[in-house]
N, C-alpha and C positions, 0 to 999 in steps of 0.2 A: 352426396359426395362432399357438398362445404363441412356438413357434419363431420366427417371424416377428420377432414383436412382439422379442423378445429379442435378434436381429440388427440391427435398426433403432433398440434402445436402446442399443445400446454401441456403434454409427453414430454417434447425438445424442449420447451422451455424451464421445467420442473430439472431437467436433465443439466442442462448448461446452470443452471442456480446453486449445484451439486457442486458443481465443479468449482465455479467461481469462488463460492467460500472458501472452497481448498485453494484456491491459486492468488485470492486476493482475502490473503490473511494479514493480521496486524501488523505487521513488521514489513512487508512487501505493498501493502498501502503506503505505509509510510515511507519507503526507498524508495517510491513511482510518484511521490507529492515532491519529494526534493528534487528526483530527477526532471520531472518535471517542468518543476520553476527553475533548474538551471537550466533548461534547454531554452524554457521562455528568456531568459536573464542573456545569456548567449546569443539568441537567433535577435533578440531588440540590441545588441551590442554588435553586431555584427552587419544590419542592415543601417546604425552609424556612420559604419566604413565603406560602403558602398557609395556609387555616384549612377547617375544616369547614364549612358551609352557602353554598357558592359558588353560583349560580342558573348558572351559564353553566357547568360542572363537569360534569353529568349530561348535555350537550348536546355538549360536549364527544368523553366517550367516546362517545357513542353516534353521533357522525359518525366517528370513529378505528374504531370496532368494524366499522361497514358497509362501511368501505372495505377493513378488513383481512379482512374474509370475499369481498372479491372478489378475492382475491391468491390463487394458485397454482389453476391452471386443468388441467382436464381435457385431458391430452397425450394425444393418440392417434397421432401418430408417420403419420398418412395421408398420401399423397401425390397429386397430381395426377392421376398415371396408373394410379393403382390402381382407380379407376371406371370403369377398360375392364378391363385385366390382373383385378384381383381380383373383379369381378362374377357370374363363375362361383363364385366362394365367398362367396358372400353368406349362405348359412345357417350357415357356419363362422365366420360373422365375430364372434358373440355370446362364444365362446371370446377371440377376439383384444382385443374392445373390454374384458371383465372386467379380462382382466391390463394394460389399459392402465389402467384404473381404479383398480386395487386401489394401481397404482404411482405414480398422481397425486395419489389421498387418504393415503400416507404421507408424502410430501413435502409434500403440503398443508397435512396438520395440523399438520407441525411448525413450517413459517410461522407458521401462528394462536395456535397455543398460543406459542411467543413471542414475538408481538406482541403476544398476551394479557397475558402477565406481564410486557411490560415499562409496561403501563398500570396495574398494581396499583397500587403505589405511589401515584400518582395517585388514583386510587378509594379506597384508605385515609384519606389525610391530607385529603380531602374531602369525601368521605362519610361517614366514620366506619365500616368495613365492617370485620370481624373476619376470620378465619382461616376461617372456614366459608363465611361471606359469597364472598369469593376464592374459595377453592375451586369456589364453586357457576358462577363466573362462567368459568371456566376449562373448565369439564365444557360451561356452554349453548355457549360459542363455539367448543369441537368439535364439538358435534351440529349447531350451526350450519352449520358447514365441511360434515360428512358430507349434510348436506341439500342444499348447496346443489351440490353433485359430485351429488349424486344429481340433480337436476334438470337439470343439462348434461348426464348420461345420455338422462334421456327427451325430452329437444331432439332429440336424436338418432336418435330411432326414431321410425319412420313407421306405428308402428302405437298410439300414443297420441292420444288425443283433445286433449291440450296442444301446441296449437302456441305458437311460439317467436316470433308475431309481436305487434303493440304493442295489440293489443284482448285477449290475454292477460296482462292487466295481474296477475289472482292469484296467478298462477306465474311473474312477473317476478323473475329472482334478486337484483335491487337490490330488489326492496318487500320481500321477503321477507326479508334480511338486515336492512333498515333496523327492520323489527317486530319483530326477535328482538335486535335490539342495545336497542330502545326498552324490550322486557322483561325484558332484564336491567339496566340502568342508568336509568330509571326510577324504580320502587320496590324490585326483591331483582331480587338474580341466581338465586332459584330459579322465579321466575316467568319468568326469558326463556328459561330450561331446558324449561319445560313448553311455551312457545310453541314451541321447536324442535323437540322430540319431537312435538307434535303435526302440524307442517308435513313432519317426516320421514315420519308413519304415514303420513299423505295421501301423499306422495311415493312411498312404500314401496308401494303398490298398481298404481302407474301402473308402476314398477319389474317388478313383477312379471308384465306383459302378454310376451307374446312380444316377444324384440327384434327387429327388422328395421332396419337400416342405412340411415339418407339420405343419401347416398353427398356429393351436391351441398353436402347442409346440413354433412355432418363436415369434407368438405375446406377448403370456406371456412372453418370454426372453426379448423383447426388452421393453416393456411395464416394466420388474423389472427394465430394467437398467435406462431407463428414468425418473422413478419413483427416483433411488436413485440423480440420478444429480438434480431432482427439491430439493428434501430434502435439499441438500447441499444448494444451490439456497433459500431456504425457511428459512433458517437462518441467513440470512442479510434483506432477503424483503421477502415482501407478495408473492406467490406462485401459483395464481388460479389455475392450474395444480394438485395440490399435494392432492391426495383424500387417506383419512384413509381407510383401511384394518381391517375386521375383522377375525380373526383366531385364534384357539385355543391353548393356550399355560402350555402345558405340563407342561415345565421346572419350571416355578412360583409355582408350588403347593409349592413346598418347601420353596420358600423363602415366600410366604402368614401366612405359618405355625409360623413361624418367627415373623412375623409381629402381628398377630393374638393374640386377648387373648379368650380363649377357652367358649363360650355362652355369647358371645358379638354382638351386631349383627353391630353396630358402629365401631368395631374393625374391623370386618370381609370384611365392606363395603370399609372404609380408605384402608385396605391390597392388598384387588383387584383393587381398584381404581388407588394405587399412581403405583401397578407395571402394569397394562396396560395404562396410562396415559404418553406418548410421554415425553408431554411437563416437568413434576414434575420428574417422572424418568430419566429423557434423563440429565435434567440442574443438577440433583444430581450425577448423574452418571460421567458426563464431568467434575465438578467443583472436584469430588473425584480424578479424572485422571489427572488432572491438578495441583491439590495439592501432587500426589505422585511424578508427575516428579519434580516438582520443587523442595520439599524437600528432593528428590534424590540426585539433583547435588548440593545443596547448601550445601557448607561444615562448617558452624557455629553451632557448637550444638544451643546454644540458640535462632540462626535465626530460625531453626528447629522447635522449642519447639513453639516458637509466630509464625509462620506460619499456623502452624496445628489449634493454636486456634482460629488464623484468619480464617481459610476456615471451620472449623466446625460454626464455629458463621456466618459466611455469608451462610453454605447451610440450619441453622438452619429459618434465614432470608427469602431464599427462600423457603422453606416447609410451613410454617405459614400463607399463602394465599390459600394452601391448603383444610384448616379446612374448607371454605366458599365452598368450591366444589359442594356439592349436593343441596346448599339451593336452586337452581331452580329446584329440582326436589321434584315434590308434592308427591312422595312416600314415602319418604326420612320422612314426617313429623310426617306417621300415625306408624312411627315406637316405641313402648312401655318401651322409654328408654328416661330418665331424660339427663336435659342439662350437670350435673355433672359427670354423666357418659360418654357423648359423649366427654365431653376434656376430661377424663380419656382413653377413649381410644386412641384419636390421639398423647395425652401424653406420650403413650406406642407405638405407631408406629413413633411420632419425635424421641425418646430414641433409639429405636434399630435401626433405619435409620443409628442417628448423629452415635452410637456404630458402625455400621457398617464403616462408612466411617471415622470414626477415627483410629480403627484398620489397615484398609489398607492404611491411609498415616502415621501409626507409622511405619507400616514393611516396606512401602517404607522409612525411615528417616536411616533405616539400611546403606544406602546410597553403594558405592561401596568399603569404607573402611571399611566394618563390625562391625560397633561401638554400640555394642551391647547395652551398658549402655543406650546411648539415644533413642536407641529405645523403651526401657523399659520405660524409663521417658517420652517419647513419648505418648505411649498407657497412660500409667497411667494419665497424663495430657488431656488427648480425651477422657477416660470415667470419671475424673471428671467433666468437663464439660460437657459432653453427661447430667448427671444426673442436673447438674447443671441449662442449659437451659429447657432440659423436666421439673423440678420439679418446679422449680421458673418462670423466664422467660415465658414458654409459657401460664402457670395460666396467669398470669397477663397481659399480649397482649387479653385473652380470658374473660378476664372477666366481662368485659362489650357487650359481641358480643351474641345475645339469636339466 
């Protein structure tokens, strides 16, 4: 079975080489070498102006810390049809699953460890932490890592009493990372060393039971994770890999409501559309995210002010391809609502969109000196123009389109 496993790693990895060249081609090298060294140039000018006893500093790393112990996940290379084909070897599978292990936790830790260090710096110039200190923080957020690979292990096996479902909150790999980032950034980074060692011993016992394979539970794990690497992969090139999911989402009812103008049925369709819709939601979403950091670190009020209106007018640019969405669907036609109405309604879902996403890059223009004024003139400059482009603007793009 390591045979295997070895076969289908220079598969994935022949596979990802594919990719790569497509995604880090010449000219995207070079845009990720400047970006880059202006993040390095930034984050050393930045940690300048900092001083020791910050209250939001320790909160800080210890949101950075949890998230970078969820980064590089347990690959096991499974596939769909090896829960028929390999089921006969299910007691040889303990072989296969180690060497997928041993090969996740070296690539894993070296994610951790530096992401680890590229957060010292940070912890020094605000904590006031020494050379030991560091050190100590370095060692907890490997055992961290190796704990928490061990626990995607015993997910795995069906012969642990730890299930993997949400009433097993103790053994959740986000609580668990969140207590060992809060112990070492906290008070000492040898106290979140001791919480980790301690979370690995308990781990280490459950490790230790006979393994048995959940055949159902491993494929879906591997199957999300390869899923999210094509996604990434699918936003430079095409993807044939990458198949939409359909699943119910709770969370949207609210933001629909939002959206929605109340015995609209136009309204109602645009609302559900643009938030289950990947591609319209996803490029609003990112271009919002991208407009708050930058307007974060740029310290010009008035660069600020022409920023915001620059990215509200280019997400309002992307949204207005939109409106065309449904017209290949013949349902869509027998619906008993005038063409003045239907740009009335998406009128009213561009508005609260652009609203949306101008309020969160005015509270990011707050910036890290607090400068509250602009922030104010911020917003107020994003919901004029919110109304601006819904009321005029998108009439007129519309008005010739039946």
């Amino acid at each position: 079975m390591t045979n295997l496993y070895k076969k289908r790693e220079s598969a994935h990895f022949v596979m990802l080489i594919k990719y790569w060249r497509l995604v880090f081609n010449d000219h995207f090298v070079i845009a990720l070498f400047f970006l880059l060294g202006a993040l390095a140039y930034g984050y050393v000018g930045w940690l300048a102006k900092l001083h020791q006893g910050l209250w939001w500093a320790p909160l800080l790393l210890i949101i950075w810390s949890a998230c970078l112990l969820q980064v590089g996940r347990l690959a096991t290379l499974l596939q769909p049809a090896d829960r028929v084909f390999l089921l006969p070897q299910s007691q040889a599978m303990t072989a296969y699953m180690k060497k997928a292990w041993r090969h996740s936790l070296l690539l894993a830790e070296m994610i951790t460890i530096a992401g680890t260090i590229v957060a010292l710096p940070f912890a020094r110039v605000t904590m006031g932490w020494n050379n030991y200190q560091l050190a100590w923080a370095v060692i907890a957020m490997a055992i961290g890592k190796l704990d928490w690979l061990l626990l995607s292990w015993i997910h795995l096996n069906n012969n642990t009493h730890l299930a993997p479902g949400k009433r097993d909150w103790m053994n959740n790999r986000w609580l668990q990372s969140i207590v060992i980032a809060i112990g070492i950034f906290a008070k000492d980074a040898w106290a979140g060393a001791i919480v980790a060692v301690l979370f690995l011993l308990a781990n280490w016992l459950e490790y230790r039971i006979a393994f048995s394979l959940d055949w159902n539970r491993a494929i879906d794990y591997e199957q999300h994770r390869m899923d999210s690497i094509y996604r990434f992969f699918n936003l430079f090139t095409d993807v044939p890999s990458v198949q939409g999911s359909i699943k119910r989402r709770r969370w949207a009812r609210g933001i629909v409501n939002v959206l929605t103008v109340n015995g609209h049925s136009w309204s109602y369709l645009y609302a559900w559309g643009f938030v289950r819709n990947d591609d319209f939601a996803g490029l609003v979403s990112r271009l919002t995210i991208v407009a708050m950091l930058v307007v974060f670190f740029v310290s010009l009020s008035w660069l600020k002010w022409v920023l915001t209106l620059l990215f509200i007018y280019v997400i309002a640019g992307e949204l207005t391809p939109f409106y065309k969405h449904f017209d290949a669907n013949a349902m869509t036609h027998l619906f008993p609502a005038s063409h003045s109405q239907r740009v009335h309604d998406f009128q009213h879902l561009t508005f609260v969109v652009l609203l949306l996403s101008g309020c969160l890059i005015g509270l990011a223009s707050l910036g890290n000196r607090g400068d509250w004024q602009v922030m104010l003139i911020d917003i107020v400059l994003a919901v004029i123009e919110a109304v601006l482009i819904s009321r005029i603007l998108i009439p007129q793009r519309l008005k010739n389109v039946k």
